[in-house]
C-alpha positions as CSV (number, residue, x, y, z in Angstrom):
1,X,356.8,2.4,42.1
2,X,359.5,4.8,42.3
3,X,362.4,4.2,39.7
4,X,365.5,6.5,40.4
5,X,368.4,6.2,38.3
6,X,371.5,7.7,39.2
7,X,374.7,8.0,37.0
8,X,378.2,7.4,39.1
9,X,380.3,10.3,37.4
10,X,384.3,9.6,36.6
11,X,386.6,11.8,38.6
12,X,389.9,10.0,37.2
13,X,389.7,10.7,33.5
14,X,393.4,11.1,32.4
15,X,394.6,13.5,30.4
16,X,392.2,15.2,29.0
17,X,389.5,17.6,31.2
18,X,386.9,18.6,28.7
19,X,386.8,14.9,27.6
20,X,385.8,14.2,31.5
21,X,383.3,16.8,31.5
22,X,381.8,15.5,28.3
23,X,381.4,11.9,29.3
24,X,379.9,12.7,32.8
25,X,377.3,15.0,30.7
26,X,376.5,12.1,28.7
27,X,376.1,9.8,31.8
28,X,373.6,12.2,33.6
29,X,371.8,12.4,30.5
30,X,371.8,8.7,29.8
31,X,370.4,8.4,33.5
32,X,367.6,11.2,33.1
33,X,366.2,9.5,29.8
34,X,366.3,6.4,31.6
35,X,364.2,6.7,34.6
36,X,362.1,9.2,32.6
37,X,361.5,7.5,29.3
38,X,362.4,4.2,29.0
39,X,361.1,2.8,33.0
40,X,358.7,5.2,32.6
41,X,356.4,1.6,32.5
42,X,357.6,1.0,35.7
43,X,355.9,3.8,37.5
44,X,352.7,1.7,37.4
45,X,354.1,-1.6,38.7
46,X,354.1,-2.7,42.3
47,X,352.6,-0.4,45.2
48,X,353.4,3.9,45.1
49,X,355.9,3.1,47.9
50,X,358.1,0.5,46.2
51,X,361.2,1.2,45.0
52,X,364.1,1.0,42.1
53,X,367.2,2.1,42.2
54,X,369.7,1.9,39.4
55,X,373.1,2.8,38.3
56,X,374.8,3.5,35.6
57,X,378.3,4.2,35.1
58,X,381.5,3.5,32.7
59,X,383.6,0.7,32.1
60,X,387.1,0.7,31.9
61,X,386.2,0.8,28.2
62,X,383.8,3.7,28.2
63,X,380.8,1.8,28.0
64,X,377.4,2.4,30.0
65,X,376.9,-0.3,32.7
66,X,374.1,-0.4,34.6
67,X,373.1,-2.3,38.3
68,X,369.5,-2.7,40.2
69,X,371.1,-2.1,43.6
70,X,367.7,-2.7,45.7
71,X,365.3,-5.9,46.0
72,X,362.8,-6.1,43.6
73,X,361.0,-8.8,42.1
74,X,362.7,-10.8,39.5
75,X,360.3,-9.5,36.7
76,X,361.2,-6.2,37.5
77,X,364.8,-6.6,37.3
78,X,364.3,-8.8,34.2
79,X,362.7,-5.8,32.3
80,X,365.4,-3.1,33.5
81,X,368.1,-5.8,32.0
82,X,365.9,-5.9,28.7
83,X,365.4,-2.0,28.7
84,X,368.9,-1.2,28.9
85,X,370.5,-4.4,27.1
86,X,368.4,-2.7,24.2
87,X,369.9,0.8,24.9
88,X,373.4,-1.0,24.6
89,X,374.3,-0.9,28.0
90,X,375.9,-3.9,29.7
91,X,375.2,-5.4,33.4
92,X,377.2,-4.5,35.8
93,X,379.4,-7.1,37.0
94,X,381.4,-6.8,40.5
95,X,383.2,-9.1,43.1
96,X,381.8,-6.9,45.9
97,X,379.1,-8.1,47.8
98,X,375.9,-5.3,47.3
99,X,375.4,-3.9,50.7
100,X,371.7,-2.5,49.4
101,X,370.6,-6.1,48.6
102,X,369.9,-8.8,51.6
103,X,372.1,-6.9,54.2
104,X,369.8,-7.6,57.3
């Protein structure tokens, strides 16, 4: 399987620049040791050509969130939720209908 993480950066931090740059540092790096480190079990799950795609971004309160946006089994997903609910991160929670998941 391949797991990809990607971090959604911030454009709208307000006031303060350098504090922007800072917490969009911290998300890529919170999304490299993710997929490299702590999935890294995931690698061996599934067929070569499967797929996992997360992201992880902030909250309105600057904390890491995190989504599976593709299918995958439900054991899959159940591990990324206990992999990063142990790193602190919450699920991502959202109104909008995923188009990555069950659009046919």
């Amino acid at each position: 399987m391949t797991v990809t993480v990607l971090a959604i950066t911030e454009t709208d931090f307000v006031p303060d620049i350098s504090l922007a740059k800072i917490m969009n540092e911290r998300l890529k790096q919170a999304a490299a040791e993710l997929q490299d480190i702590h999935l890294q079990a995931m690698l061996s799950v599934g067929q070569p050509k499967d797929d996992l795609v997360i992201y992880i971004s902030y909250n309105p309160k600057y904390t890491i969130r995190f989504r599976v946006v593709n299918d995958v089994p439900e054991e899959v997903e159940n591990f990324v939720a206990y992999t990063c609910g142990n790193l602190g991160y919450i699920k991502w929670k959202t109104n909008v209908v995923n188009v990555f998941k069950g659009n046919e």
